[in-house]
DSSP file (Angstrom, degrees, kcal/mol; ACC not computed):
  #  RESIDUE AA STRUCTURE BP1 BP2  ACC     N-H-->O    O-->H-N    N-H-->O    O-->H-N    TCO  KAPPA ALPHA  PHI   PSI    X-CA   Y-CA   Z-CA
    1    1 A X              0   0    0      0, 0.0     2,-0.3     0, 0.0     0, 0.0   0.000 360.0 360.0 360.0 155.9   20.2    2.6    8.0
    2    2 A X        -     0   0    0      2,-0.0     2,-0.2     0, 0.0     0, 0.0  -0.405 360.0-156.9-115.5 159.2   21.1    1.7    4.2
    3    3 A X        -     0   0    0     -2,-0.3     2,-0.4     2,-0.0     0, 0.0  -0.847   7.3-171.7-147.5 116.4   18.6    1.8    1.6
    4    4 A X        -     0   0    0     -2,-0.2     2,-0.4     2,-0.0    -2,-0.0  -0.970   7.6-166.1-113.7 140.1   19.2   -0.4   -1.8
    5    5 A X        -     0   0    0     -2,-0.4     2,-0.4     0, 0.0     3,-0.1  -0.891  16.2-145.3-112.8 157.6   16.4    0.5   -4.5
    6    6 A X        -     0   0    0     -2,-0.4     3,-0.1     1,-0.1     4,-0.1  -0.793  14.0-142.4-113.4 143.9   16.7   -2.3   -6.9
    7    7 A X  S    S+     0   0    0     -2,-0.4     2,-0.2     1,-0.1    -1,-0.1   0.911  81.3  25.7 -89.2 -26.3   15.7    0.0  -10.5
    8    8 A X  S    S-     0   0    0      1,-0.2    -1,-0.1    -3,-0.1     0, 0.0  -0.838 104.0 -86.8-136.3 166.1   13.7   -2.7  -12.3
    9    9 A X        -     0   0    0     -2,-0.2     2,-0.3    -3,-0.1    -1,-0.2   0.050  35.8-156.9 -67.8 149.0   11.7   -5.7  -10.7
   10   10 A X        -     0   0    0     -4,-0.1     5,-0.2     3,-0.0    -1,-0.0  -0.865  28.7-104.5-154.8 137.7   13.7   -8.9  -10.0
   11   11 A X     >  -     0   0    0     -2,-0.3     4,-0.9     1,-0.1     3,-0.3  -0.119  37.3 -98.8 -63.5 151.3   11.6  -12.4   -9.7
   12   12 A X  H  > S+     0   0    0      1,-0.2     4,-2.1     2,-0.2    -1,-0.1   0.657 115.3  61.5   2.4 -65.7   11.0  -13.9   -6.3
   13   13 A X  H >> S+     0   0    0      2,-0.2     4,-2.3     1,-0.2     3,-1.8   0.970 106.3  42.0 -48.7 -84.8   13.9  -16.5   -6.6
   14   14 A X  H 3> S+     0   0    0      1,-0.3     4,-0.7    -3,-0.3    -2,-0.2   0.528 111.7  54.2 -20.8 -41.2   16.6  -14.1   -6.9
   15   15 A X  H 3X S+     0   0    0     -4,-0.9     4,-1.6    -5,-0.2    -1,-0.3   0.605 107.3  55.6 -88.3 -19.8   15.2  -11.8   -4.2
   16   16 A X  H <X S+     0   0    0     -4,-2.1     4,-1.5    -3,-1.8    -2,-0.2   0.747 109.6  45.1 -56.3 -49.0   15.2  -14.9   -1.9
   17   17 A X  H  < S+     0   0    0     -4,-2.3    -2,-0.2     2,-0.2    -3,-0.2   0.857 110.0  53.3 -87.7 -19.7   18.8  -15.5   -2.6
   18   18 A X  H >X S+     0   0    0     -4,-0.7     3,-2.4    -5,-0.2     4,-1.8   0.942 113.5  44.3 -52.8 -62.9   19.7  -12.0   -2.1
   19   19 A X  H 3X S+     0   0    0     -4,-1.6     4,-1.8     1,-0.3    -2,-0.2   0.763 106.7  54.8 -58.1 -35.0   18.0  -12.0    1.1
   20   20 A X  H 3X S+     0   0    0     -4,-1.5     4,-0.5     2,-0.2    -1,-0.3   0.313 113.2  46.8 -91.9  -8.9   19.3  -15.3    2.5
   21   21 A X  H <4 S+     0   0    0     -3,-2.4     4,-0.3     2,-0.2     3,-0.2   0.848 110.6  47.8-101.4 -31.7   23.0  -14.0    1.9
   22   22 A X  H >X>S+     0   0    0     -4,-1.8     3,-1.9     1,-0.2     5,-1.7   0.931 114.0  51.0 -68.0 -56.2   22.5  -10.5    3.4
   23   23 A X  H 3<5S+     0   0    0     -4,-1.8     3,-0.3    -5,-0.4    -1,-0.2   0.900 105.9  55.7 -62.0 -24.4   20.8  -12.7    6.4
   24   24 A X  T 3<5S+     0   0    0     -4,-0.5    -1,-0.3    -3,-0.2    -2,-0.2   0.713 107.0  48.4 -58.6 -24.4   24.2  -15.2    6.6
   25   25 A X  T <45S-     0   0    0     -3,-1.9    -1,-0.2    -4,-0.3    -2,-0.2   0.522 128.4-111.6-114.5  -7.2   26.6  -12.1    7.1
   26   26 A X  T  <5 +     0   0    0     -4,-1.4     2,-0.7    -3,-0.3    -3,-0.2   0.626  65.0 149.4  80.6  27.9   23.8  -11.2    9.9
   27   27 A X      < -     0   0    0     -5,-1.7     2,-0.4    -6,-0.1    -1,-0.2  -0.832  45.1-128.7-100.2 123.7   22.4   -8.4    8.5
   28   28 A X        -     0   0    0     -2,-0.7     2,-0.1    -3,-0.1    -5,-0.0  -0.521  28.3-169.5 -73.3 110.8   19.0   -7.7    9.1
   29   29 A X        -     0   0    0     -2,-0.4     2,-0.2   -10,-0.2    -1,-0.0  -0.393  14.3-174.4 -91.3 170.7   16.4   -7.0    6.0
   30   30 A X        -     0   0    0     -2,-0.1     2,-0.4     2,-0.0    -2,-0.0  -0.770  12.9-150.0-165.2 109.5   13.5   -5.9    5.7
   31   31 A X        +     0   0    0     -2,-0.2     2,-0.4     2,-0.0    -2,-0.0  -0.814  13.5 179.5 -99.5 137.4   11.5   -5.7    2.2
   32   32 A X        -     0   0    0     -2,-0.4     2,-0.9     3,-0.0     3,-0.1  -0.913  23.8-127.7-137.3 106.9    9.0   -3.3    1.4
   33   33 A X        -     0   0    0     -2,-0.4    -2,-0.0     1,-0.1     0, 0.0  -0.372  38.3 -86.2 -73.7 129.0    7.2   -3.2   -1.7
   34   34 A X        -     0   0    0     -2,-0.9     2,-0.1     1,-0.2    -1,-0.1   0.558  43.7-128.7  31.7 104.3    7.0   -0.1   -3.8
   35   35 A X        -     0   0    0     -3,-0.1     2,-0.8     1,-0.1    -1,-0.2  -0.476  30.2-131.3 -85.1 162.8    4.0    2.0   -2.7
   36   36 A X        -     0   0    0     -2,-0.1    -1,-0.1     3,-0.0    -2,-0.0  -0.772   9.5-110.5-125.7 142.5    1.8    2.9   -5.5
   37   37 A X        -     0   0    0     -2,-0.8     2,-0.8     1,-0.1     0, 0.0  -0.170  23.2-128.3 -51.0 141.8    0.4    5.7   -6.6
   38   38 A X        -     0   0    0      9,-0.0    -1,-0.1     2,-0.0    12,-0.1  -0.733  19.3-151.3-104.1 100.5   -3.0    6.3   -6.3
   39   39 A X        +     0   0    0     -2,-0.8     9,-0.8    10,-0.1     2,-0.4  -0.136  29.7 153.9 -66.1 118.2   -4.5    7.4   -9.6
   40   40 A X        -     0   0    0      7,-0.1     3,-0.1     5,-0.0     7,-0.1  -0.994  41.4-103.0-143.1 142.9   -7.4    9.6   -9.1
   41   41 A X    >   -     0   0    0     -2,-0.4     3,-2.0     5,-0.4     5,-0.1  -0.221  42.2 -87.1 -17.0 116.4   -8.7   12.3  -11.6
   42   42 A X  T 3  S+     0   0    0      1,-0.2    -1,-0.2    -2,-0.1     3,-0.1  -0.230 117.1   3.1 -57.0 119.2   -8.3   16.0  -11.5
   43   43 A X  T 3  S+     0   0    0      1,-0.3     2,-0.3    -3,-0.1    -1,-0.2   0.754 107.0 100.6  88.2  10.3  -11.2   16.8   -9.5
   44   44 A X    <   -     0   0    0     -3,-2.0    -1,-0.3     2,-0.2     0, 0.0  -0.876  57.6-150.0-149.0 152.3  -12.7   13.6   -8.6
   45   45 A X  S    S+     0   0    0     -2,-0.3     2,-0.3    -3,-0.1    -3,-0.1  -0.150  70.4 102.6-119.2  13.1  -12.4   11.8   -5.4
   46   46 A X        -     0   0    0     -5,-0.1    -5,-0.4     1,-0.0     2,-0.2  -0.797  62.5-140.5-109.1 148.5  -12.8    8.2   -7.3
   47   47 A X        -     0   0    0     -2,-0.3     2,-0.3    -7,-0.1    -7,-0.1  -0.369  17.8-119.5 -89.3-170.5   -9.9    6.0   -8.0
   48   48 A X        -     0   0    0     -9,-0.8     5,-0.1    -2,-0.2    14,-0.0  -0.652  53.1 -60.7-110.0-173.2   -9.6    4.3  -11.1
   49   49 A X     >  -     0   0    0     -2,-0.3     4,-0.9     1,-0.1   -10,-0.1  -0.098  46.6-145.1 -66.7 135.4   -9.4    0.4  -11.3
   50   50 A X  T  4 S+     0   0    0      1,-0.2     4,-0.2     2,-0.1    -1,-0.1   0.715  97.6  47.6 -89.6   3.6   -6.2   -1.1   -9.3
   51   51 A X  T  4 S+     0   0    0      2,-0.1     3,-0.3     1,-0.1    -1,-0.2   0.837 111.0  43.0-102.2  -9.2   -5.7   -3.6  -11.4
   52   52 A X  T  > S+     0   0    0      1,-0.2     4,-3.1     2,-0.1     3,-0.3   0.443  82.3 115.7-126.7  -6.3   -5.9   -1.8  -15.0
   53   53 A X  T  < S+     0   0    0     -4,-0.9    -1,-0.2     1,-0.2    -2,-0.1   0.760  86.2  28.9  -1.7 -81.8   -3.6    1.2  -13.2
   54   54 A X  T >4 S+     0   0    0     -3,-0.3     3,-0.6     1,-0.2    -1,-0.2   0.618 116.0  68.0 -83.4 -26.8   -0.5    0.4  -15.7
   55   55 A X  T 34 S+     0   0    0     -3,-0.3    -1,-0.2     1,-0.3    -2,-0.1   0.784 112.2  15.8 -31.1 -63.2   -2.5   -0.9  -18.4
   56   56 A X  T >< S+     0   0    0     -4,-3.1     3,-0.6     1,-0.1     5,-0.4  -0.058  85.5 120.5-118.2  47.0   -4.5    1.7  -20.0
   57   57 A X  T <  S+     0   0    0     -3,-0.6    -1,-0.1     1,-0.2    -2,-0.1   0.483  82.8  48.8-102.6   3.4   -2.3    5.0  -18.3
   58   58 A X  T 3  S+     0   0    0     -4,-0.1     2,-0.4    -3,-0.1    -1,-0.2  -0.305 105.8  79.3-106.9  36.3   -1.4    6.3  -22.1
   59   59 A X  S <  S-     0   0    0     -3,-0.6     2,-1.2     2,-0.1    -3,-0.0  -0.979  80.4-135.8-146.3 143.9   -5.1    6.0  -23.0
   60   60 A X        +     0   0    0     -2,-0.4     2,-0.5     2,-0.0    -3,-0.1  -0.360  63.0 123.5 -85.6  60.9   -7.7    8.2  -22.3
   61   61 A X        -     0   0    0     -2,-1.2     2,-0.1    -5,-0.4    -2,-0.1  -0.956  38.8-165.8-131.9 107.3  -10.2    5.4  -21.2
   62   62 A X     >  -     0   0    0     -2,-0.5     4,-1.8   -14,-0.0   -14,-0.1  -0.456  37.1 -99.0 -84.0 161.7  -12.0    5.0  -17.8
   63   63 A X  H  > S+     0   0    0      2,-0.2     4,-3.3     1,-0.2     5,-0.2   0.744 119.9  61.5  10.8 -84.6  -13.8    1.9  -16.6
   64   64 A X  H  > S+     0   0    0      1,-0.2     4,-3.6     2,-0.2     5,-0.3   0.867 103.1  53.1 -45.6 -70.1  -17.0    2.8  -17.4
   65   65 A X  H  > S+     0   0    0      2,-0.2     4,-1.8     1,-0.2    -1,-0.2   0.800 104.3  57.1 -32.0 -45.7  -15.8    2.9  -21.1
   66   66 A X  H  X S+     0   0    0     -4,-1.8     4,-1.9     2,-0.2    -2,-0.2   0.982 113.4  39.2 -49.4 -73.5  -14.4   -0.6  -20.9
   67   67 A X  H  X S+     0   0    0     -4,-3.3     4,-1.0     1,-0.2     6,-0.4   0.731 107.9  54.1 -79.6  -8.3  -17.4   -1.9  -20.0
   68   68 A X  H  X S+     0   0    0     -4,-3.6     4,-2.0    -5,-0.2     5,-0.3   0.923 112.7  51.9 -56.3 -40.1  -19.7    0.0  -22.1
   69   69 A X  H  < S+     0   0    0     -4,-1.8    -2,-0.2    -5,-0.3    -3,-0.1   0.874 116.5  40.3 -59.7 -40.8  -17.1   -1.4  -25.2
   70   70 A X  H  < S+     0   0    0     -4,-1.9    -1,-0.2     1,-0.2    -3,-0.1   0.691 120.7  40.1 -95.7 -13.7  -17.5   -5.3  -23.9
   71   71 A X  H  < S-     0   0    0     -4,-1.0    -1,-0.2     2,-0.2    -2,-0.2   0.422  96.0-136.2-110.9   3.1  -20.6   -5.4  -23.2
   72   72 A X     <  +     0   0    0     -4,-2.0     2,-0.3     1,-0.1    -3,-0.2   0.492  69.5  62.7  78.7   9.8  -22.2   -3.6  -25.7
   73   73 A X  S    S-     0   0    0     -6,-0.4     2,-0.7    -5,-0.3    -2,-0.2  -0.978  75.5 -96.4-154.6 175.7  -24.7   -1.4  -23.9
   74   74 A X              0   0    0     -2,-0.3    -6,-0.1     1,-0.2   -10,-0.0  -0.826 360.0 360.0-130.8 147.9  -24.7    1.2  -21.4
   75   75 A X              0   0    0     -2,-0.7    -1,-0.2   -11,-0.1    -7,-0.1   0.176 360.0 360.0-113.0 360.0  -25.1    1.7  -17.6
């Protein structure tokens, strides 16, 4: 087996044509995206949000904070 890691993202299209040339020459792909890490707190067994993962990871700001901030009051 082979392994290509592509280093930065490449849109849809591109990966389409990649794939469709590799499959002409009869070689059999197989894409698998990028697992991700699962962000969890030293000492806590909660995750944090999966979508806001890459967002806020150079700020020290949980969830909880977020929505105390937008909604103005606290839960």
């Amino acid at each position: 087996m082979t392994e290509l890691i592509f280093k930065k993202d490449i849109d849809e299209e591109k990966l389409n044509t990649l794939l469709n040339f590799l499959n002409s020459w009869g070689v059999e792909v197989e894409v698998q995206p990028k697992p991700r890490k699962n962000l969890v707190r030293k000492g806590s067994s909660k995750k944090t949000f999966s979508l806001s993962v890459g967002l806020w990871d150079d700020y020290a700001i949980d969830g909880k904070t977020l929505r105390n901030k937008s909604w103005n009051k606290e839960l």
